[in-house]
C-alpha positions, -999 to 999 in steps of 0.1 A, spaced: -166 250 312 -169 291 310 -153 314 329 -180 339 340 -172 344 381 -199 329 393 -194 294 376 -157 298 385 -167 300 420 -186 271 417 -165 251 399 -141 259 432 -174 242 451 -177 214 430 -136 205 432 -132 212 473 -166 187 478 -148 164 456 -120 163 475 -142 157 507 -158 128 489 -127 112 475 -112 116 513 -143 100 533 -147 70 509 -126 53 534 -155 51 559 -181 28 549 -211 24 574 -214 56 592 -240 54 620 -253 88 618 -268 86 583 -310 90 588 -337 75 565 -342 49 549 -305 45 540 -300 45 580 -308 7 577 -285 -1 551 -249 -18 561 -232 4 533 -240 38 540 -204 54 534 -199 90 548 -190 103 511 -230 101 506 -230 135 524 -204 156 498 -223 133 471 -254 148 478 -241 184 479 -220 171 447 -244 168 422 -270 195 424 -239 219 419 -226 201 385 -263 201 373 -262 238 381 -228 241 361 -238 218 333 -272 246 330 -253 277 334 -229 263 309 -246 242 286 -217 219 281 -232 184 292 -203 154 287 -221 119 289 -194 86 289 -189 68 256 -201 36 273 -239 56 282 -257 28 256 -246 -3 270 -253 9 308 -287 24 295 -295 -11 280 -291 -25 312 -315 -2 333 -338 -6 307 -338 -40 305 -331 -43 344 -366 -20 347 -387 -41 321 -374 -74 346 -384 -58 379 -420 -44 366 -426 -78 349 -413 -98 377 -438 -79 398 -468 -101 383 -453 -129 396 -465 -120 433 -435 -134 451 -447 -138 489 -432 -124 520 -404 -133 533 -394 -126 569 -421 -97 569 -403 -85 537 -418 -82 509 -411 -77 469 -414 -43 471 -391 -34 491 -365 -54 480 -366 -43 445 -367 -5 460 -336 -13 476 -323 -31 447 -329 3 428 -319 28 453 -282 3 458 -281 10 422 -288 47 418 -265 57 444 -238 40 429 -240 57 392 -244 89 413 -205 84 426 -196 68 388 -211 101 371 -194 126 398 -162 109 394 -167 111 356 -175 145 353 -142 157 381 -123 139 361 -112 152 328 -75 160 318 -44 155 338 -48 184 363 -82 173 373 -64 141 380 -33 152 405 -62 170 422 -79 138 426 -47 118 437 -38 146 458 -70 135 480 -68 98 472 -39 94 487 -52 115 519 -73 87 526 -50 61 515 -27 78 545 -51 79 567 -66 48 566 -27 32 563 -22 50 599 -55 35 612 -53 1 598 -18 0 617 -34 15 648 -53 -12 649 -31 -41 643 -12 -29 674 -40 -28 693 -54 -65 682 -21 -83 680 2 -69 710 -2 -51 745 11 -14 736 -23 2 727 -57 0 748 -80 -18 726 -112 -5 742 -98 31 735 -94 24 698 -131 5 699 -143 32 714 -132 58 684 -141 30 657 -177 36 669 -180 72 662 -174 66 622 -191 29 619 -214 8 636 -186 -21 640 -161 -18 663 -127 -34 662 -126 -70 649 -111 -97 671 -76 -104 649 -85 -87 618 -81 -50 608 -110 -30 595 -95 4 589 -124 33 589 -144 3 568 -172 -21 581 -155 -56 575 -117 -66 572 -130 -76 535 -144 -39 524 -105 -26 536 -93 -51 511 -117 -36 485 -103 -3 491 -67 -12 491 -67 -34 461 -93 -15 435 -92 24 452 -58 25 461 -29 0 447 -38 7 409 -26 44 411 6 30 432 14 2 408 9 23 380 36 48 394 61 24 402 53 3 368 54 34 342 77 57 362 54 84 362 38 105 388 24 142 397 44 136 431 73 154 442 92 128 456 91 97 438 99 73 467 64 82 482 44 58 460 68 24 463 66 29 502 30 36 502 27 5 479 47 -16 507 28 -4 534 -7 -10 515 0 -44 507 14 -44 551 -20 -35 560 -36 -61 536 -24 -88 551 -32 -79 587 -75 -78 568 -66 -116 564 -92 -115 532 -86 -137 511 -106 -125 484 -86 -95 485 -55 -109 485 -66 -132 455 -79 -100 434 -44 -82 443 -21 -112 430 -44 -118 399 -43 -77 396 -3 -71 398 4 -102 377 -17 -97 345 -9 -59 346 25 -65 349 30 -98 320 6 -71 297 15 -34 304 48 -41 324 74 -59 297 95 -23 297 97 -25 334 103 -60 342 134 -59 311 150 -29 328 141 -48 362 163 -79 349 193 -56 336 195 -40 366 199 -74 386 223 -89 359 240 -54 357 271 -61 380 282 -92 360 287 -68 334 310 -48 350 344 -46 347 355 -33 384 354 -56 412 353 -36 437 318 -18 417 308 -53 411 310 -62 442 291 -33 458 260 -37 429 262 -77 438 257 -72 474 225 -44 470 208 -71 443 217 -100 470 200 -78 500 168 -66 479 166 -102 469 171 -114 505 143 -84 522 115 -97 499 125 -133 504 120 -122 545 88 -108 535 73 -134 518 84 -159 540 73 -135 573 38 -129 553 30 -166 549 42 -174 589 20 -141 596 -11 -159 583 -7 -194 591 -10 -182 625 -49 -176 619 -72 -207 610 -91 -188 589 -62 -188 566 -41 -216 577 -71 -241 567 -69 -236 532 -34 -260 533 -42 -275 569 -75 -290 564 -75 -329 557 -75 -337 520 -94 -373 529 -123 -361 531 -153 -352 512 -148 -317 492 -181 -306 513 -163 -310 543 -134 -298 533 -147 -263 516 -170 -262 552 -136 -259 571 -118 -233 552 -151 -214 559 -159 -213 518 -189 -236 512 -213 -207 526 -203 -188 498 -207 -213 472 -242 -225 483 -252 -189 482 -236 -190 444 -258 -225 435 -288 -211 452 -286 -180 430 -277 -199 400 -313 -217 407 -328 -190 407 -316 -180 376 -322 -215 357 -360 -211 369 -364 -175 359 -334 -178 328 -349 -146 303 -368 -122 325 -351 -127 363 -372 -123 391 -364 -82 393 -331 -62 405 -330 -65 445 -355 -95 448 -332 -124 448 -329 -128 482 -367 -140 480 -361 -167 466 -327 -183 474 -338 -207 505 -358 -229 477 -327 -234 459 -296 -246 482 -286 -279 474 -288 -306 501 -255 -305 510 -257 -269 522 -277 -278 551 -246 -291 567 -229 -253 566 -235 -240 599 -243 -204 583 -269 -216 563 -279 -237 589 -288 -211 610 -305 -185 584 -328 -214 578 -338 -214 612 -372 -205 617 -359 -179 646 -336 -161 619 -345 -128 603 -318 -128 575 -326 -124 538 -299 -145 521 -278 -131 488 -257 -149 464 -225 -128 475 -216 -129 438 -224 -98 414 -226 -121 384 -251 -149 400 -269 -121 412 -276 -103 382 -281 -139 362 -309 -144 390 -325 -109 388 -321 -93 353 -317 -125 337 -295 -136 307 -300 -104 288 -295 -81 318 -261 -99 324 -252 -96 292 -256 -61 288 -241 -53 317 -211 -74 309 -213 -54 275 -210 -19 296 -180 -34 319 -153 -48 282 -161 -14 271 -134 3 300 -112 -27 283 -119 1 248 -111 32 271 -79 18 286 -62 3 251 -78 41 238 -54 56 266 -27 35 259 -27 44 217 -28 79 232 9 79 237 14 106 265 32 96 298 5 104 322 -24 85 301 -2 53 299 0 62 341 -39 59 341 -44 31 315 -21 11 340 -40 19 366 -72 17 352 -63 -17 344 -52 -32 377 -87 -17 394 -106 -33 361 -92 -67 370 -94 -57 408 -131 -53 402 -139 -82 384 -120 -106 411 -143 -85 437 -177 -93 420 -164 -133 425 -174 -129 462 -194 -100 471 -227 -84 445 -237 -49 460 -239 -27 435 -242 3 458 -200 0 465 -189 40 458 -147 26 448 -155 4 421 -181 34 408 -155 61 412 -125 36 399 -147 32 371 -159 68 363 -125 81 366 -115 55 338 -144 69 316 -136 104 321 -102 106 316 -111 87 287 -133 105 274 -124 130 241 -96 109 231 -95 99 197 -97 61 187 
């Protein structure tokens, strides 16, 4: 940006609380956070770098007067605007309490959920610029990624055998988030086995894949990457999400049929390489290595599906009776909660189709809109209980903003998301190594993140924000 000393030394700044912010993204819902955000379940720990974060780029951007805004700025302006005009107008239609909650607050948290998440996508847009800027950000993504691999597997021990105390390991959860350890599942440093899944499958696998798919990487020893893969994907299953394991199979196989033909034709020539040689005792050597590779990922398949059809939760999905209703039947593979809270958003949304009822208000209105049927899902059975104090959401980011922006919100928001689609095929026409490396990846978190707004809609979630800035930046100044 210049290089006067004293924006040198704070450039320094901004880079080190980078780092601390790309390394305590892990952590999700840390208890000590005061204020209003205190009462928030997401409240990740990177909120305290963020905050030190920004007013030292503003300072930069002022000393230098060299301000970069992301090519996509009009769509996401379009949406605020729009999501603003729905919010103010929605406010005339005096939506009553509910649960000692009122519209106001729910569409101040609606707001502040989605301020704080453009505050990570703009930080990790502006850190991110050119190809040193980014092995200084892997350098600290995969600190975390390490860190939370060692957890995670800290943890499985302790839930699923005898060699580690589990009230020791509860005990330490509870200093960096307000759940402890889960029964079966892992959490890592995050709140729910599900957020872990997030992390592993939009934060973390898309710069591994990428490596192993493009052959490129700022790491000394290439090996690192395929064994962090491995032990990512190890931890993944021990979350049992299913939602994450869905968005990492959808994830590695469109990547790899689009950006991966190179890689998957060397992958076959390698494995029908020792028919083609003329030795026998060389053939027989290459033979055996294929046959054991073949055989290890055979074992793990096979050990991966035994792994989870020891948990209901899982095993249901192809255990359940098929003679029975499909109510019943999406009630005991634990998925109908979801889907009511999709139809009752969708209602919402039919009654309210232009305007919405205003960003972070949903929730108001959902209990008017579950279909019958619903009432026979235990979870929904119980929030409708007068004793209850929970304020429903439609646990899907689409629904959600149908409902509360309505059909022109959605759309341009939708508009801001198939623009990264631009940025990546931009990298890709680029031609150098280490942007095809990032095009990949951006990719595999793109589709990552679309999966992940199926089943969860908070807005305020700093890896799909950071996933997504880092896209734009690194993006950004290339020529179409």
């Amino acid at each position: 940006m210049s290089h006067s000393p004293q924006l040198e030394r704070l450039e320094k700044l901004a880079k080190r609380l980078w780092g601390l912010l790309l390394l305590s993204l892990p952590i999700t819902t840390f208890p000590f956070i005061p204020g209003p955000l205190g009462r928030t379940t997401i409240k990740p720990l990177a909120l305290f770098p963020l905050a030190l974060l920004i007013p030292v780029l503003f300072w930069i951007f002022l000393k230098g007067k060299q301000w970069r805004w992301p090519s996509n700025l009009i769509p996401l302006l379009a949406f605020l605007l729009f999501a603003l005009i729905s919010s103010l107008l929605a406010y005339l239609l005096v939506p009553i309490e509910l649960r000692g909650v009122g519209f106001s607050e729910r569409t101040l948290r609606g707001w502040l959920s989605l301020l704080l998440g453009l505050l990570f996508f703009f930080s990790a847009f502006w850190m991110n610029r050119d190809a040193e800027d980014l092995k200084y950000s892997l350098k600290w993504i995969y600190a975390g990624l390490v860190a939370t691999i060692v957890w995670s597997l800290i943890q499985a021990l302790a839930v699923n055998t005898e060699l580690l105390a589990r009230t020791s390991i509860n005990r330490f959860q509870l200093l960096i988030s307000e759940r402890g350890v889960q029964p079966r599942r892992v959490t890592g440093f995050a709140f729910e086995p599900a957020w872990l899944a997030d992390q592993i499958v939009i934060f973390y696998m898309p710069w591994l894949f990428a490596a192993m798919l493009t052959r490129f990487t700022f790491q000394k020893h290439k090996w690192l990457e395929p064994l962090y893969f491995v032990l990512a994907l190890t931890v993944l299953l021990f979350t049992y999400s299913r939602g994450g394991m869905l968005g990492a199979a959808v994830s590695i196989v469109l990547v790899a049929l689009v950006l991966g033909r190179e890689f998957l034709a060397r992958l076959f020539a390698w494995l029908l390489s020792p028919f083609r040689k003329n030795e026998n005792f060389e053939r027989g050597k290459s033979l055996f290595l294929r046959l054991a590779l073949l055989m290890i990922l055979v074992l793990f398949v096979v050990g991966s599906f035994s792994f989870l059809s020891q948990y209901d939760y899982f095993a249901n999905i192809w255990n359940a009776s098929r003679n029975q209703s499909l109510t019943n039947y999406l009630i005991e593979i634990n998925t109908a909660q979801r889907l009511a809270y999709a139809v009752a958003g969708y209602g919402v949304f039919v009654q309210h189709p232009f305007m919405g009822v205003g960003l972070g208000a949903s929730g108001l209105y959902l209990f008017d809109h579950f279909p019958d049927w619903a009432l026979s899902v235990p979870e929904i059975a119980r929030q409708l209980s007068p004793e209850s104090s929970v304020i429903a959401n439609s646990k899907n980011l689409y629904v959600r903003l149908l409902a509360e922006t309505g059909l022109p919100g959605f759309i341009f928001f939708m508009a801001f998301m198939l623009t990264f689609l631009k940025m990546i095929r931009r990298q890709l026409r680029d031609g150098q190594p280490w942007l095809r490396y990032v095009a990949t990846a951006g990719l595999f978190a793109w589709i990552g993140i679309m999966v992940r707004n199926l089943t969860q809609d908070s807005l305020t979630l700093p890896i799909m924000w950071v996933s997504l800035g880092m896209i734009a930046g690194l993006s950004a100044n290339k020529n179409d």
